[in-house]
C-alpha positions, 0 to 999 in steps of 0.5 A, spaced: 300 507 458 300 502 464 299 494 464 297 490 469 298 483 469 296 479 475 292 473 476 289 469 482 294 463 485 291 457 489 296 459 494 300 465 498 307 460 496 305 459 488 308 463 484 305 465 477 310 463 471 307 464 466 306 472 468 314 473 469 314 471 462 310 475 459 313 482 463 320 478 461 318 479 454 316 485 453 319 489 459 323 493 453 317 496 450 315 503 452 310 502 457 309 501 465 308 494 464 307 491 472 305 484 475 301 483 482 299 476 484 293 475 489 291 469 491 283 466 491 282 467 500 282 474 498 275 477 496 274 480 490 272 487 492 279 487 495 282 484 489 278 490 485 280 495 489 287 493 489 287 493 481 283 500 480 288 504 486 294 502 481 289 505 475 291 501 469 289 502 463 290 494 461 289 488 466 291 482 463 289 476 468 292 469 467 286 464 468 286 457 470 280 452 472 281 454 480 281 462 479 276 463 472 269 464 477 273 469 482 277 472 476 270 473 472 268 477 480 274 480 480 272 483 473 266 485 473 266 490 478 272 494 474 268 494 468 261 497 473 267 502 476 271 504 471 268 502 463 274 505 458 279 500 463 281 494 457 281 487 461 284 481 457 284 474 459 289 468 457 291 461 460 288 455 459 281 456 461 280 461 456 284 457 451 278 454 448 271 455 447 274 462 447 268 464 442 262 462 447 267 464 453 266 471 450 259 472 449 257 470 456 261 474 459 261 481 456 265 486 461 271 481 458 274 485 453 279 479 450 282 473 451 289 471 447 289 463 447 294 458 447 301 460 448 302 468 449 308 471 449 307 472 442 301 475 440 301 478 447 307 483 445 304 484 438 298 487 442 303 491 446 306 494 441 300 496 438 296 499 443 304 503 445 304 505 438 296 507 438 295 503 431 292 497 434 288 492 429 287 487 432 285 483 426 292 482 425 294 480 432 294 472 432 291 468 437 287 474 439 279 473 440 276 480 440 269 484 439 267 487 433 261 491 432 257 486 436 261 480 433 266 475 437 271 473 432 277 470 434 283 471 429 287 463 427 293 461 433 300 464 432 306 460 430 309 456 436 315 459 439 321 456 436 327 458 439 325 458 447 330 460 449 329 467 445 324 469 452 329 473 458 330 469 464 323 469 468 326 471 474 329 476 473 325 481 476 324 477 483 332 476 484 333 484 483 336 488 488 337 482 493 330 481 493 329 476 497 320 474 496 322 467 493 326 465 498 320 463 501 314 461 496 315 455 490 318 456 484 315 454 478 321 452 472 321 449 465 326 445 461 321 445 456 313 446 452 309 441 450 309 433 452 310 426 449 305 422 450 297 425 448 293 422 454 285 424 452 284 427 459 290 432 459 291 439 457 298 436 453 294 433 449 292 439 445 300 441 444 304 438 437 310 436 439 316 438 444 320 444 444 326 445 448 330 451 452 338 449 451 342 446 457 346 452 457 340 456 458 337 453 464 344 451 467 345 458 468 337 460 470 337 455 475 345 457 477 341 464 479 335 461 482 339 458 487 344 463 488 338 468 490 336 463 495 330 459 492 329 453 496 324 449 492 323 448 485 317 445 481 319 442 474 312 444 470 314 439 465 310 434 462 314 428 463 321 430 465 324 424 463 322 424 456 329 426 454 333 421 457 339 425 457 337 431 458 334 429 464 340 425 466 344 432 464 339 436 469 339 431 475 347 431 474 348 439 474 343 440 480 346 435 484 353 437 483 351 444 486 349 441 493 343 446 494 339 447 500 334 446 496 328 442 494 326 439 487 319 436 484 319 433 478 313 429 474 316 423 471 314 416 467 317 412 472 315 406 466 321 410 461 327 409 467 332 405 465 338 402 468 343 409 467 337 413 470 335 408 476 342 408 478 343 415 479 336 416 482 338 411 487 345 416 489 341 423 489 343 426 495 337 424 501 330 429 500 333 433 494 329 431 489 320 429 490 319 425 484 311 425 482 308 419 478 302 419 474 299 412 475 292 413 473 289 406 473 293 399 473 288 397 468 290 396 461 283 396 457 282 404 462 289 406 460 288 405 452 280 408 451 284 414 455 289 414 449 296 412 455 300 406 454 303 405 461 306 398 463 304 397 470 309 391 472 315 396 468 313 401 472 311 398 479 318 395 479 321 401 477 318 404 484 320 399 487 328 400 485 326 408 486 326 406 493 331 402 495 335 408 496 331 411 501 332 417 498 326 420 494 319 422 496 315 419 492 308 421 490 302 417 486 297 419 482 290 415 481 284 418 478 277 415 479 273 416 474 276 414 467 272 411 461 270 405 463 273 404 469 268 401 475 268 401 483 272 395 483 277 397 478 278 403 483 279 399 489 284 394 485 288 401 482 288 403 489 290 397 493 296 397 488 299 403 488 298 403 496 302 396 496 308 400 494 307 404 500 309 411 497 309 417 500 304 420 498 298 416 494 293 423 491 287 420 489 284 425 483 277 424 480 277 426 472 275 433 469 272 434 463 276 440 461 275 443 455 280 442 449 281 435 452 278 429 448 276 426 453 270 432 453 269 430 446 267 422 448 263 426 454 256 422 451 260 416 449 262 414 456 255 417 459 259 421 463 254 426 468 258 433 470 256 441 471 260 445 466 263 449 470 270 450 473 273 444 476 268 441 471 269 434 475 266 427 474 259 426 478 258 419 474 259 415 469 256 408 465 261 405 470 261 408 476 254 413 480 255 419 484 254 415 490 260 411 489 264 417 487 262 421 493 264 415 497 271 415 494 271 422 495 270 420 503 276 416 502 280 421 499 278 426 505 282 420 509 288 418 505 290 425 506 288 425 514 292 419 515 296 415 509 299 421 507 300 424 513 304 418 515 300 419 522 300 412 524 304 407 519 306 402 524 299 402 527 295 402 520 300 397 518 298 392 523 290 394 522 290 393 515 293 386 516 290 383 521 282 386 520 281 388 512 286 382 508 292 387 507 287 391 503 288 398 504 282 401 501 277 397 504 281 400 510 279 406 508 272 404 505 270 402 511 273 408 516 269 412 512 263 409 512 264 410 520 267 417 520 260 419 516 255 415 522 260 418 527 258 425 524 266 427 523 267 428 516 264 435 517 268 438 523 276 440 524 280 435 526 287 435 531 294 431 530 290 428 537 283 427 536 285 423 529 288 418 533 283 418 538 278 416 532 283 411 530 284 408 536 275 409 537 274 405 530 279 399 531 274 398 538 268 399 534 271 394 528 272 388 535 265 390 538 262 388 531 266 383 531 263 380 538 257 382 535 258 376 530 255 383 525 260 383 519 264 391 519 263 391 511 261 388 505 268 384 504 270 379 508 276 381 512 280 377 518 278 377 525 280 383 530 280 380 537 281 383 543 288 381 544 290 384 537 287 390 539 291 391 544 297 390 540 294 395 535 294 401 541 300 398 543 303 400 535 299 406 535 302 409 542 308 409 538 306 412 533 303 418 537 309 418 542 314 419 535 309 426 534 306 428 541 311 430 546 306 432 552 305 426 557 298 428 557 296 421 554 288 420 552 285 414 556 286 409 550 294 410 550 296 402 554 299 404 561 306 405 560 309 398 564 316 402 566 316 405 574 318 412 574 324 409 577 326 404 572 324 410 567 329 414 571 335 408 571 334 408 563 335 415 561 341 414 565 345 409 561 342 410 555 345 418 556 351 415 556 357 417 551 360 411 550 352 409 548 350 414 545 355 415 541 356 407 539 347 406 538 345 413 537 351 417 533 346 423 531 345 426 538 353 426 540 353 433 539 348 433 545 349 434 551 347 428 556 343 434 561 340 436 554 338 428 552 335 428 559 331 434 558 328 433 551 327 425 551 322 420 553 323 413 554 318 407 553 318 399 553 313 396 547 313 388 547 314 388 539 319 392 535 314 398 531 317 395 524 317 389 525 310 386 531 310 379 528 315 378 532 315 378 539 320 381 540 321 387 546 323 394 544 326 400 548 324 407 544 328 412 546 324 418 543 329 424 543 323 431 541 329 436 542 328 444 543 320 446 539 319 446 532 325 440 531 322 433 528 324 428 534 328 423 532 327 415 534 331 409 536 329 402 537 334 399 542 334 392 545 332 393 553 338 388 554 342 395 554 340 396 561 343 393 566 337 392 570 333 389 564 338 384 562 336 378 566 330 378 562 331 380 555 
């Protein structure tokens, strides 16, 4: 018998875990039990053919809410060309509702619910010793006689670490396919918390893989050359010396590697924030569901989250310099307004994390908050992503502008494009409100017709730098730029504003093809000559720049730039000329950034 298990990821990099773990458990059972993952850019006549070529005669696909319409296809056209082919589903969006799930759509055969390591064995083991009853099969939902019946849920795994190593496969023969993709691992199953609108809510309880098992998977990750690691745990921390163990082992492996973790930043304590602080620089990524800062939103979503704790936590996570920090927001939770949004927004941007993601609720199905769909006069299509459209609090007009909003945070904010300009502009023009920044770029974005088009590095600071122009000509024209009143930008902030932005498109564009809204640089080509000369000294690179000793100066001249700006980038309140020196190195390298004081130029130091 040959049993293909497969499913459709988001993208070519992810790979599925829950599939290994499947193989992994029953790869000792006398079948052909393979696994091929696609991703959903592929079409599904292609997907199809791919499978029927194999000639299974079980398919088990994995579902989740971004692949169940393109799998639901993909199923369709095996069961119209090959009728006898067995097709199963699993995965949380089949999970729930299984009974109806079945009976709308009749080329599935199966779906196993919930957790399936288990009942999914049991089933193999049936359908290779040919007594299959599936009666007796937990978690399975079936067809009998034209009925739907879905047998009670099985036990929960106690003993996690009775499943084989997920990986193995992977690793074997010096394969090298993972090196290259991310990774998924967990410490544990289920979650602490019970939050209305999650998946983890539906889950009892934790259950945890021993320290010694994930010490020694983790050991073959890495010695197979993974290079990045995401924790699909719930709430990493939620064992604070579990998670300390953990941190502490990685860390002392000194990988060239990365790790992502989900945390509740608002349960560090002391011990944990005092070697958060000491991980090694752009080792670990730690991700931070914030939600909302509004208490009232927070307890009608069944979350108890305390927003000074957390911000200040945030705070200390970043006094190291050394994690990424990603925020999490959701628009559309009970009762929260637009308002509440913005003032959500605006806290979570004032911390200045790496990346801000502004999501928008999903009623899935399993979840409480599904179940409150009335209560909250909550408008959705019940369909995959099952999205919010609109509430009793917030319209679809106001959501389709927050998802305006989103589309430029993630041009502009979480790209870290322009910070030093974006700073400056927020400041000087929206009342160091970053949502109104973006509220109000959005709305000129949509009038200009560029929501809809591709966007280059280039032309995302062409229309930065056109926008800043537009807010002075409204300015001028005495015609308020939005709903909120904000302070003025003059024509003379607008020209430091190009100035700040200038830097920021010199530390990302090596060409001197400048766009015409660029100032003029205020050095001759002489002085800019004379310059490079003396700062590519040894002795200077050496005391101001270290990182580039290992240059030599010909290579220094040849790969860098130089520019004199009237403010120091990171702090332009005060009026304090700075001299750039942007080395950009061969293709392909990140450049490197040095703000120096002109006064180490001979022919400057009169004046500075």
């Amino acid at each position: 018998m040959r049993v293909l298990l497969t499913t459709l990821n988001a993208k070519y990099i992810h790979v599925n875990l829950a599939l290994r773990y499947l193989k992994a458990y029953c790869q000792d059972l006398p079948l052909c039990l393979e696994l091929e993952e696609f991703t959903i850019n592929d079409y599904p006549s292609q997907i199809a053919a791919a499978i029927y070529q194999r000639q299974p005669d079980l398919v088990a696909f994995s579902c989740y809410i971004w692949n169940l319409e393109a799998t639901l296809r993909v199923i369709e056209i095996l069961k119209t060309v090959k009728p006898e082919l067995t097709l199963l589903c699993g995965g949380p969006e089949v999970s729930f509702d299984t009974a109806a799930f079945l009976a709308q759509n009749p080329t599935v055969d199966m779906v196993i619910c919930g957790e399936g390591e288990l009942p999914f064995r049991t089933l193999l083991e049936q359908l290779a010793a040919g007594n299959f009853t599936p009666a007796s099969i937990p978690s399975l939902a079936y067809r009998q006689g034209g009925t739907v019946r879905v047998n009670p849920p099985a036990e929960p795994l106690k003993q996690l670490d009775r499943l084989p190593f997920p990986y193995a496969a992977d690793l074997s023969g010096n394969r090298q396919e993972l090196q290259q993709r991310t990774v998924y691992y967990e410490c544990s199953r289920g979650c602490p918390f019970a939050c209305s609108f999650c998946l983890s809510s539906t889950e009892k309880g934790l259950r945890y893989f021993s320290l010694e098992r994930i010490k020694d998977d983790l050991t073959r990750l890495l010695a197979g050359g993974v290079r990045e690691i995401k924790f699909v745990d719930r709430t990493f921390n939620a064992h604070k010396k579990r998670a300390l163990a953990i941190w502490e082992f990685l860390v002392s492996l000194k990988p060239a590697a990365r790790f992502y973790f989900e945390i509740a930043a608002d349960h560090l304590d002391e011990e944990l924030l005092a070697f958060l602080n000491r991980v090694p620089p752009g080792l670990f990524q730690l991700e931070i569901g914030v939600q909302t800062i509004d208490a009232a939103v927070n307890l009608r979503c069944n979350r108890r989250q305390n927003w000074q704790r957390l911000a200040k936590n945030i705070r200390r996570l970043q006094q190291g310099g050394n994690l990424r920090l990603h925020l999490d927001l959701i628009a559309g939770l009970p009762g929260e307004d637009y308002a509440g949004i913005a003032k959500s927004f605006d806290a979570v941007a004032a911390l200045q994390p790496e990346e801000i993601q502004l999501g928008f609720l999903k009623l899935l199905k399993g979840t409480a908050i599904r179940e409150q769909a009335d209560e909250f006069g909550y408008l959705f299509v019940d369909r995959p992503p099952y999205e919010v459209l609109a509430s009793k609090t917030i319209s679809y007009a106001e959501m389709l502008r927050l998802h305006r909003i989103e589309s430029l945070i993630k041009y502009y904010g979480n790209s870290h494009l322009a910070d030093h300009a974006l700073s400056y502009l927020v400041a000087t023009a929206f009342g160091g409100s970053y949502f109104a920044f973006y509220e109000t770029l959005a709305d000129w974005w949509q009038k200009q017709g560029l929501l809809r088009q591709g966007h280059s590095q280039r032309k995302l600071y062409n229309h930065l730098a056109n926008f800043a122009a537009s807010l002075v000509a409204a300015e001028q024209k005495n015609s308020p730029n939005s709903r909120t009143g904000y302070t003025s930008l003059n024509a003379a902030r607008l020209a430091f504003f190009y100035q700040l932005l200038k830097f920021d498109f010199l530390c990302r564009d090596r060409s001197h093809n400048w766009p015409d809204w660029v100032p003029p640089s205020p050095l001759t080509k002489a002085e800019r000559s004379a310059c490079m000369a003396e700062l590519t000294a040894p002795e200077v690179i050496a005391k101001y720049m270290p990182e580039l000793t290992t240059e030599s100066p010909t290579n220094l001249r040849r790969h860098s730039f130089i520019e004199l700006f009237p403010c120091h980038p990171d702090n332009p309140q005060q009026d304090k000329p700075t001299l750039a020196f942007f080395y950009y190195g061969p293709p392909g390298r990140q450049p490197e950034v040095y703000c120096l004081s002109p006064a180490l130029v001979t022919s400057f130091r009169r004046h500075y």
